[in-house]
Each structure stands twice: as structure tokens, then as C-alpha cells.
C-alpha positions in Angstrom: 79.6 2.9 -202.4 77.1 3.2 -199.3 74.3 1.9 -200.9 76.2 -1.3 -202.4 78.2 -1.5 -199.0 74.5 -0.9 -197.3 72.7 -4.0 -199.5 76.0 -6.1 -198.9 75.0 -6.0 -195.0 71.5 -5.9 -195.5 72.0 -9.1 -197.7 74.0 -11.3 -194.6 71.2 -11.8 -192.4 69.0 -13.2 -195.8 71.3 -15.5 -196.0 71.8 -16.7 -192.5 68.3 -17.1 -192.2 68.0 -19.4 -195.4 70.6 -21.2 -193.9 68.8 -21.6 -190.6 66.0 -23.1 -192.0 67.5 -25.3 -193.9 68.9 -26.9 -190.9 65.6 -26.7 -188.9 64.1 -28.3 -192.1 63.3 -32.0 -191.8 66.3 -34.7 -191.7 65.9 -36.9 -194.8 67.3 -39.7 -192.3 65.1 -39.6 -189.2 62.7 -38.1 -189.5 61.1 -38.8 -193.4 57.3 -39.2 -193.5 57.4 -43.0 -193.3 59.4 -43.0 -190.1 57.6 -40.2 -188.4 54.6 -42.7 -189.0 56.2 -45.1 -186.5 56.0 -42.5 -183.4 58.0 -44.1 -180.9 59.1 -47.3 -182.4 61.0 -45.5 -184.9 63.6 -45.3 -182.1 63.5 -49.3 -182.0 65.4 -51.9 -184.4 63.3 -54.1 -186.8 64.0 -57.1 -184.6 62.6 -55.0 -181.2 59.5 -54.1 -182.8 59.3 -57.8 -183.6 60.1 -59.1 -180.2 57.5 -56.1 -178.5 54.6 -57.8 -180.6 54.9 -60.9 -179.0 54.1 -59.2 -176.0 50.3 -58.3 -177.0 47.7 -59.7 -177.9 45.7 -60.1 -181.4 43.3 -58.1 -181.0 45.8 -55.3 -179.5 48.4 -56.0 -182.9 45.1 -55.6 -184.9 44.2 -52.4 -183.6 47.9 -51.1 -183.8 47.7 -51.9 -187.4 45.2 -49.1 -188.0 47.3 -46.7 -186.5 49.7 -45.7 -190.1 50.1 -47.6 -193.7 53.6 -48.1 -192.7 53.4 -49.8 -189.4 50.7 -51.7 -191.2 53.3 -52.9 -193.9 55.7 -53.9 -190.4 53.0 -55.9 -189.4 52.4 -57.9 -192.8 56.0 -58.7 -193.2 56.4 -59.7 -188.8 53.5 -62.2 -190.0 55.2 -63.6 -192.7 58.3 -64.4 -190.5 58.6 -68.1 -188.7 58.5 -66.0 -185.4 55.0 -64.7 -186.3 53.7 -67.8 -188.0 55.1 -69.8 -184.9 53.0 -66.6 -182.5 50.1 -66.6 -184.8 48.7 -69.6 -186.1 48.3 -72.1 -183.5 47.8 -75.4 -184.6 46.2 -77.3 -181.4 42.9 -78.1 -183.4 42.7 -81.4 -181.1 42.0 -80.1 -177.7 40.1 -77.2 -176.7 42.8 -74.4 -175.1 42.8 -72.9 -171.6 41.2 -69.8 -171.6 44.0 -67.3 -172.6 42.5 -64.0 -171.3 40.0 -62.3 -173.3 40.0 -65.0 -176.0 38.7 -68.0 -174.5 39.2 -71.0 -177.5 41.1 -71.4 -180.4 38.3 -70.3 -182.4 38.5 -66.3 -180.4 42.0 -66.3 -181.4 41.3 -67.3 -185.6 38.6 -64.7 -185.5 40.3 -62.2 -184.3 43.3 -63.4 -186.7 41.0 -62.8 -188.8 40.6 -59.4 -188.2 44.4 -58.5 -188.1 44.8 -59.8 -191.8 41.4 -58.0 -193.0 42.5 -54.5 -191.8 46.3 -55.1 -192.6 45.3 -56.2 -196.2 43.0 -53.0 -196.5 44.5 -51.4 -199.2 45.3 -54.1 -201.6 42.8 -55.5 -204.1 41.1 -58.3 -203.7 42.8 -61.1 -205.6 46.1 -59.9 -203.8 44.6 -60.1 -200.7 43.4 -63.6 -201.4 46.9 -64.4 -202.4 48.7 -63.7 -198.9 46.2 -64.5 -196.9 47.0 -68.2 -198.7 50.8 -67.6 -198.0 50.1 -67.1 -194.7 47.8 -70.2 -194.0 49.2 -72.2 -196.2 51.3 -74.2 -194.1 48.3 -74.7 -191.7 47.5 -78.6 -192.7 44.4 -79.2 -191.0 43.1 -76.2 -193.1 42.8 -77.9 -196.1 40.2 -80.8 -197.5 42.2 -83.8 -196.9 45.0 -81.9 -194.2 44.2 -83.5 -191.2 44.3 -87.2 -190.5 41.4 -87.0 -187.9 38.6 -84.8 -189.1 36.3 -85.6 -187.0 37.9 -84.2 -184.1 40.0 -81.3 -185.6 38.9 -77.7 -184.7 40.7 -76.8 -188.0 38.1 -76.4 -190.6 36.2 -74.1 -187.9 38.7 -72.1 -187.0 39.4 -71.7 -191.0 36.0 -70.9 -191.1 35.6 -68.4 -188.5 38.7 -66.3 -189.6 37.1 -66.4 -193.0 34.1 -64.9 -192.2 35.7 -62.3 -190.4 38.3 -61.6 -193.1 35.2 -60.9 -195.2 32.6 -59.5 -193.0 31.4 -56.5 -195.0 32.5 -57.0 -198.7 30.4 -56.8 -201.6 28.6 -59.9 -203.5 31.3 -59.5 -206.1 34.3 -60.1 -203.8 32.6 -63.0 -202.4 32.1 -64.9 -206.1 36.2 -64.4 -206.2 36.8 -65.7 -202.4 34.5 -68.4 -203.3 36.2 -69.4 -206.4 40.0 -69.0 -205.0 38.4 -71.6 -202.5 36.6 -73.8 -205.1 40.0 -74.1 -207.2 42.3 -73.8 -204.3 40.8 -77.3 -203.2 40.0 -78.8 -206.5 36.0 -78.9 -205.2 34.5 -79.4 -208.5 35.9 -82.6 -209.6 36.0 -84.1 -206.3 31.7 -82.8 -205.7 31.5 -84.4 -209.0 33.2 -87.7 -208.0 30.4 -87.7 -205.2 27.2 -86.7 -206.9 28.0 -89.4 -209.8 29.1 -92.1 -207.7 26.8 -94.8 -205.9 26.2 -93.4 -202.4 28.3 -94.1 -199.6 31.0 -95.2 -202.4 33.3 -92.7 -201.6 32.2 -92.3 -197.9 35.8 -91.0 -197.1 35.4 -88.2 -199.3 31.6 -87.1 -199.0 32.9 -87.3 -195.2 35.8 -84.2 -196.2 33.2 -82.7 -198.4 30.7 -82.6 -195.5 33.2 -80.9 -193.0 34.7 -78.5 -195.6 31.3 -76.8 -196.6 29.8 -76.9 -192.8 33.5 -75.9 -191.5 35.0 -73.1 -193.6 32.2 -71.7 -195.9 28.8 -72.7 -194.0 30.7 -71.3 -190.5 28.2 -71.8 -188.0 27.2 -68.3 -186.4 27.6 -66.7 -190.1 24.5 -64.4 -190.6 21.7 -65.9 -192.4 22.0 -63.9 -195.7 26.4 -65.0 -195.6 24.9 -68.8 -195.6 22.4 -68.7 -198.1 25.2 -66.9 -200.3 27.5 -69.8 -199.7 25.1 -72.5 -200.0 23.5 -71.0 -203.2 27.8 -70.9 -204.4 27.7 -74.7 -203.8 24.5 -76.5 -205.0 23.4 -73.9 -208.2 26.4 -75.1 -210.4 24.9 -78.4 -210.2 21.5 -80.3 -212.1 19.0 -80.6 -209.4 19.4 -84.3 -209.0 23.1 -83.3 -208.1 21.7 -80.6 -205.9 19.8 -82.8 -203.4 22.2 -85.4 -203.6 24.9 -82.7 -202.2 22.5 -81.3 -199.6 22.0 -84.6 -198.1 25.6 -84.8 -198.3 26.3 -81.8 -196.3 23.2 -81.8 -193.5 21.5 -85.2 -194.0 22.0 -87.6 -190.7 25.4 -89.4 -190.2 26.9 -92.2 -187.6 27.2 -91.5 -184.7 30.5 -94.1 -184.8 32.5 -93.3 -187.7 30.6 -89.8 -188.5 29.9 -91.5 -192.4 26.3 -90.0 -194.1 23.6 -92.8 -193.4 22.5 -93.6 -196.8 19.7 -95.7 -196.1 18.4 -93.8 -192.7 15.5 -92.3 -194.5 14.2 -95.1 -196.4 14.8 -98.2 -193.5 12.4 -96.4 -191.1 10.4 -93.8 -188.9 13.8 -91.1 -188.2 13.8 -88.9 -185.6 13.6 -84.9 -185.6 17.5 -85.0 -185.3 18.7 -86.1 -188.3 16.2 -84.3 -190.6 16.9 -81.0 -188.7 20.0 -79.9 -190.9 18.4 -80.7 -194.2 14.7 -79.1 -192.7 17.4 -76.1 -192.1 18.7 -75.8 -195.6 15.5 -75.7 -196.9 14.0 -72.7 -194.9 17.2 -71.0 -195.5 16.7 -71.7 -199.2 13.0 -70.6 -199.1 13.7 -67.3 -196.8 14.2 -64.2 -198.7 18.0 -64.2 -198.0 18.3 -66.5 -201.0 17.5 -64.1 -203.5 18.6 -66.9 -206.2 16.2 -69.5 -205.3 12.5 -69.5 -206.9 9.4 -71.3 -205.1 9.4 -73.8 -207.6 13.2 -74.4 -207.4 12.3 -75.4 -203.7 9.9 -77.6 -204.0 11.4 -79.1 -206.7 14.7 -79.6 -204.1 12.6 -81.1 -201.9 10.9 -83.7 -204.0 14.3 -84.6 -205.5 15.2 -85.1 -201.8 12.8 -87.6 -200.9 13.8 -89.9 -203.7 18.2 -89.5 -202.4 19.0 -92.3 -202.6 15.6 -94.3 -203.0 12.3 -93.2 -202.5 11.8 -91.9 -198.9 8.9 -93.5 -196.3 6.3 -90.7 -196.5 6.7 -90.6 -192.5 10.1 -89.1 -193.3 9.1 -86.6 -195.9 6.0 -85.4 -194.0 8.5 -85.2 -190.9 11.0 -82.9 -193.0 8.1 -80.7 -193.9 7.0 -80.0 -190.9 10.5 -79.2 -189.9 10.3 -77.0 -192.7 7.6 -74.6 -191.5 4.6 -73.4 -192.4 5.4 -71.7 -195.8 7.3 -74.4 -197.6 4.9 -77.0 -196.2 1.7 -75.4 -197.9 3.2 -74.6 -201.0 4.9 -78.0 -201.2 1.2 -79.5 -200.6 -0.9 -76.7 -202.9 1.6 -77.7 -205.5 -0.3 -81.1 -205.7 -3.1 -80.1 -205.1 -3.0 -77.3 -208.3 -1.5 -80.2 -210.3 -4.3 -82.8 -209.6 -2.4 -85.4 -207.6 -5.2 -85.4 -204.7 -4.2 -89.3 -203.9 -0.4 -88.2 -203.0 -1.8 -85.2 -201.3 -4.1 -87.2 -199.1 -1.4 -90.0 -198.4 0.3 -87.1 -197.4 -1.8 -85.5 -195.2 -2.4 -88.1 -193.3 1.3 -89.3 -192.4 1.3 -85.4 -191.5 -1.8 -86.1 -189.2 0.5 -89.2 -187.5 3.9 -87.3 -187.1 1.6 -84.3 -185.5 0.7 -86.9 -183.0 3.8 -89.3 -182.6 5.8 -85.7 -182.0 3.6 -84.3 -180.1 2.5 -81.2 -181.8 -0.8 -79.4 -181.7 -3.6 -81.5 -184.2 -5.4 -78.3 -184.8 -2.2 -77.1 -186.8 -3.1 -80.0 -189.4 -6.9 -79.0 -189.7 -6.1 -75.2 -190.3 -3.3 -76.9 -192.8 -6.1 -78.8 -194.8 -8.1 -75.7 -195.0 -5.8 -73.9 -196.3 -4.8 -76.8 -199.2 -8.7 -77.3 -199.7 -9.0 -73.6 -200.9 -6.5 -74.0 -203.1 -8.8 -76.9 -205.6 -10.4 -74.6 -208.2 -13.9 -77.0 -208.0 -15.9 -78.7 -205.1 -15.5 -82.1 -207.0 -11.8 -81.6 -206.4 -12.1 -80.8 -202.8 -14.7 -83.1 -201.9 -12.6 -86.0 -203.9 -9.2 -85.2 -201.8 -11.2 -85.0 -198.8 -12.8 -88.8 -200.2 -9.0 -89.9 -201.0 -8.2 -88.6 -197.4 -10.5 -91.2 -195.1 -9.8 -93.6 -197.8 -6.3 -93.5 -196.9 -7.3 -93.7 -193.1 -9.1 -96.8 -193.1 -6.8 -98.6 -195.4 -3.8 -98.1 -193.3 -5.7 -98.6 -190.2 -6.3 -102.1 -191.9 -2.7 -102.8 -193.0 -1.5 -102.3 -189.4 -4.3 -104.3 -187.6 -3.9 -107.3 -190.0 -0.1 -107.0 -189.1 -0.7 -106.8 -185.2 -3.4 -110.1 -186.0 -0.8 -111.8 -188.1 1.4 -111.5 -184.8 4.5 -109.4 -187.1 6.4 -108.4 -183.9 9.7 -107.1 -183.6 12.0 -106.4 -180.3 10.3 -103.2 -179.8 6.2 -104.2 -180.9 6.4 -101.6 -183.0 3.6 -103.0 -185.6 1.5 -102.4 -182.4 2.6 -99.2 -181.5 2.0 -97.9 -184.9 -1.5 -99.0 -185.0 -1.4 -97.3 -181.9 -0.5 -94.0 -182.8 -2.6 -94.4 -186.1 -5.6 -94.7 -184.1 -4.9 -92.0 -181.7 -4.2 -89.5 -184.6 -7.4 -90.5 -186.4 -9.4 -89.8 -183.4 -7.3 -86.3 -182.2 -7.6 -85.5 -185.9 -11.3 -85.9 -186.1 -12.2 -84.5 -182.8 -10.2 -80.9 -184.0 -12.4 -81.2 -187.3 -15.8 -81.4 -185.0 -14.9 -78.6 -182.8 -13.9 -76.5 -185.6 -17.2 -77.5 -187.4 -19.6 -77.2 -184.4 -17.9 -73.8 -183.4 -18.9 -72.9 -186.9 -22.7 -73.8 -186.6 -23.0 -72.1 -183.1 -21.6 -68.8 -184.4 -24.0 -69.3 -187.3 -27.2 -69.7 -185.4 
């Protein structure tokens, strides 16, 4: 009796305490584990939340959706609601905004849009990302190809193409190939680069226009990293035959009008250009050469570049010496010891020799074309060689030298006398060209003696 009436009362407090902590215990209604990751606003309605989000800024949301996985989630479905589409994706691509605190253009606020979607979409895999990031933009016209009905002065594309390369700042090669083909099918690229590249140039002028802004805009975003650019531009030329290839490249950074923004077909092949329209293509080129473009071969370069110079008829060898200069130093002297190993010593000299008279027109330094000749003259495997392209080379000289003064004699002037000026020039860069040869040559014998 006492020691069942003592385990009766020793039981009681046992079970009061199980009881107590079964009320102290977590309240499957407030406080669950996806609630408590809310903090404070899991005191506040959906449709507070909502409305206390339109009260900071991106780049405060973004950093709010690294706080929990389930805020995160809030955030992905507040986006997807007209009131965050309508908060979120501004669509005044026309006019530059007024500076709106610490974002101070339209193109701040899509970067750091960019931003928010890349660190709300963390968890999910790539393809699914891709997805709703495309949900989300995709009412955003002036985003696509043919969205806008003024291109040419639409911020869209930019501002597409800053928030992309925010929204993929970091990932691997591999995740690129897919955002680049979700892009290439997204926009039906392929058959409409093939409508361009197999057409007669300037054809389809409305469409190598969209083309042109597209690839600069969204995946060639100016202020991308170098090795980011010569991914995407390596994405959009290998698929195509090398003839294809240049024709695209002059597509995307040859020279255009300054009127209707249309690429100038004929610009390279009607006269002398300037620096300016030969600087995006010279750019290309490096960026193709550089070792960011793990892709590209020496050979494939120089092969680009003599495709070039025949888009869409054979170039005036003052343009191609001009866009090898641009080039720099490497791409210029294996583009030139390429002839030279290959025995075209005639081409090299012509050449050389237009290089001589853009060094002087453009006012760079004439020694830079003497050390250049050096260099190509070590590359001929004979003296015979050598002394013939050096032959070929003053042949050159005096013949056009000839052609001009006849045409000055002849009186062929135009508005701007420019059969004169040439001659001009011609003779100047001769005589600059010369005088850097006898200096070199005389500094040679004194050091000697």
C-alpha cells in the first residue's frame, strides 16, 4: 500500500512536467520553422509585406532576399505580381531618368535587378532559372529583337544587357552555353543571322540593323570583362563558315550612318576611312587574338581578317593597312609574316608601303614601321627573299608616286584636291620613311666602328 500509494504521488509531478513542456513546445501555427524565418514580418499580412517593399530600394530588396529561403520565395512570387512588375521593370528606355538616389540611370536600376533575380533564383537549376527570369521580362517589349519600334534610341537592349551580365556574373562556361542558347532560340537568331550572311548586303538593312543592336546590346554588354566578350562573340561567329564569320563581324562593329544608323556597305571600298569606323572591327580582332579567346587559333585570325578585307568587295589596301594598325603589334606581324612565309613578297611590299602612308597621314611614329620591316625581313628563310621584298618594296614606291603625279598633271581634281594631297602625303612618307632607315643604318655603322 505505501509504496504503490508512494509511486502514485511520485508519478503526478512526471506527468505535470510532460505536460508543461508540451505547452512550452513550439506552436505548429506561429511559430513553425518557415515562419520563424520571417522575424518580424511574420506578424504582417502577405499584402503588408508587399506594400513595405515598395518602400526600398533594389538593391535593399536584393540584400533582404539573402536573409532566409522563405522570404526569398516571398520575394519571387511579390515579383511576379503586376504590383512588382509595375515597381520593377521600368520601361522608360527613351529618356535617360533623373537620378533616383544611389542608382543614377535606368541601366543602375537593371543591374541591380539583376542582382535581386540572381540571388533569389540561387537555389534552382539553371534551365529553371532561365525559365522565370523569361516570365518575368517577358512582357518587357523593347527587350526583344524586333520589340521596339525605335531601336536606335531605346535604352532597352542595354539595360537587358546589363542585367544579364549581372544575373550571370560568376557561372561556369557550361551555364553560359545554355543562357546563350535559351537566347539564340528564344529569338529565333539562327535563321534570321542566316537570312543576313546569305543575302546581298544592305538587303535586309532593317534586320542586320536588329541583329547589330541585339549582339552589342544584350550579349556583347559594353563594360562586360574581356574574357565574358570573347565568350559571347566566339558563341556568335564559330557556328558559322568563315565567309559567314566576317560578313557577321562587319555586321556587328563595321561603320554605320550616322542618319539612319544602317551598316555602310561600301565605306571600305569607296575610299580612305577614318580610325572611327574601323575601331570596332580593329576591336574584335584583338579580342579575338588575346588569350581570352581560348577558341580562336592564329591562323583562324588571320584568316578572319583576310576574309574581312574582301566583305563585301575587295577593300582599298589603305583600309586594311589602317585596320591592322588598329589591331596592334601582334596581329599586324603575324598577319604580314604570314606572306612573307608563304612567298607573296609583292602583296607584302604593297602592303608595307600603304602602312608607311597611314603611319604618316595619322600621325604615328615612322620608326614603328622600320622596326616592323625588320622584324618581317627576319622572317624570309633566304637573302634572295629578303632582298627581293625589299626590291618589290621601292618598286611599289616609285610606281605610285608616278600614278599620283600623272593624276595631279592630268589636273583629276575633286572638291577637296585630294589627288594632290595624296601625292602629298606619299611623298612626305617616302621621305620620313627613308630618313628612319638612315638613322637606323648609320647608328649601326658608328656603334660598329
Amino acid at each position: 500500500m505505501t509504496s504503490s500509494a508512494g509511486s502514485g504521488r511520485a508519478s503526478v509531478p512526471r506527468q505535470r512536467q510532460r505536460r508543461s513542456r508540451r505547452r512550452s513546445g513550439p506552436s505548429p501555427g506561429r511559430d513553425s520553422p518557415a515562419l520563424s524565418a520571417l522575424g518580424d514580418f511574420q506578424s504582417l499580412p502577405l499584402e503588408i509585406f508587399q506594400m513595405v517593399l515598395n518602400y526600398l530600394s533594389v538593391k535593399d530588396i536584393s540584400m533582404l532576399s539573402m536573409v532566409s529561403k522563405t522570404i526569398s520565395g516571398r520575394l519571387i512570387h511579390y515579383i511576379s505580381t503586376s504590383s512588382g512588375s509595375r515597381r520593377l521593370l521600368l520601361q522608360d528606355f527613351h529618356q535617360e531618368l533623373p537620378a533616383r538616389g544611389e542608382g543614377a540611370s535606368i541601366l543602375e536600376h537593371y543591374r541591380a535587378l539583376g542582382l535581386l533575380l540572381k540571388r533569389c533564383t540561387l537555389l534552382l537549376p539553371t534551365r529553371d532559372r532561365l525559365k522565370y527570369v523569361h516570365k518575368v521580362l517577358s512582357g518587357v517589349s523593347c527587350f526583344k529583337l524586333n520589340g521596339c519600334a525605335s531601336p536606335l534610341h531605346c535604352l532597352g537592349l542595354q539595360c537587358y544587357g546589363v542585367f544579364l551580365q549581372m544575373l550571370t556574373a560568376g557561372w561556369d562556361e557550361l551555364e553560359c552555353h545554355r543562357v546563350f542558347n535559351f537566347l539564340w532560340e528564344l529569338s529565333n537568331l539562327a535563321r534570321k543571322v542566316q537570312t543576313v550572311v546569305s543575302s546581298k548586303p544592305g538587303s535586309a538593312r532593317r534586320l542586320e540593323l536588329r541583329i547589330r543592336l541585339f549582339c552589342r546590346g544584350v550579349l556583347l554588354s559594353p563594360g562586360s570583362r574581356r574574357s565574358d566578350s570573347a565568350f559571347w562573340l566566339t558563341r556568335i561567329l564559330k557556328p558559322w563558315p568563315m565567309v559567314n564569320q566576317a560578313r557577321l563581324l562587319y555586321i556587328i562593329f563595321g561603320p554605320v550612318s550616322s542618319r539612319d544608323g544602317h551598316v555602310v556597305w561600301q565605306k571600305m571600298i569607296e575610299g580612305p576611312t577614318d580610325e572611327t569606323s574601323l575601331k570596332g572591327l580593329a576591336d574584335a580582332i584583338k579580342l579575338l587574338y588575346g588569350t581570352e579567346a581560348r577558341e580562336w587559333t592564329a591562323d583562324d585570325v588571320i584568316s578572319l581578317v583576310d576574309e574581312l578585307s574582301v566583305v563585301p568587295q575587295e577593300w582599298l589596301m589603305e583600309n586594311n593597312a589602317r585596320l591592322l594598325l588598329l589591331s596592334g603589334n601582334s596581329i599586324c606581324f603575324t598577319f604580314m609574316a604570314s606572306k612573307a612565309v608563304n612567298g607573296r613578297a609583292v602583296e607584302l611590299a604593297r602592303l608595307m608601303v600603304f602602312m608607311v602612308l597611314v603611319c604618316e597621314k595619322d600621325l604615328y611614329c615612322m620608326d614603328w614601321a622600320v622596326r616592323m620591316m625588320q622584324k618581317v625581313c627576319k622572317v624570309f628563310s633566304t637573302p634572295w627573299e629578303r632582298n627581293n621584298f625589299l626590291q618589290c618594296l621601292e618598286n611599289f614606291f616609285a610606281r605610285m608616286l608616278m600614278d599620283m603625279l600623272q593624276a595631279v598633271l592630268a589636273g583629276e581634281r575633286d572638291e577637296e584636291d585630294s589627288s594632290f594631297l595624296n601625292l602629298f602625303h606619299l611623298m612626305n612618307a617616302q621621305a620620313n620613311f627613308h630618313k628612319e632607315i638612315l638613322y637606323l643604318a648609320m647608328g649601326s655603322t658608328s656603334s660598329t666602328s
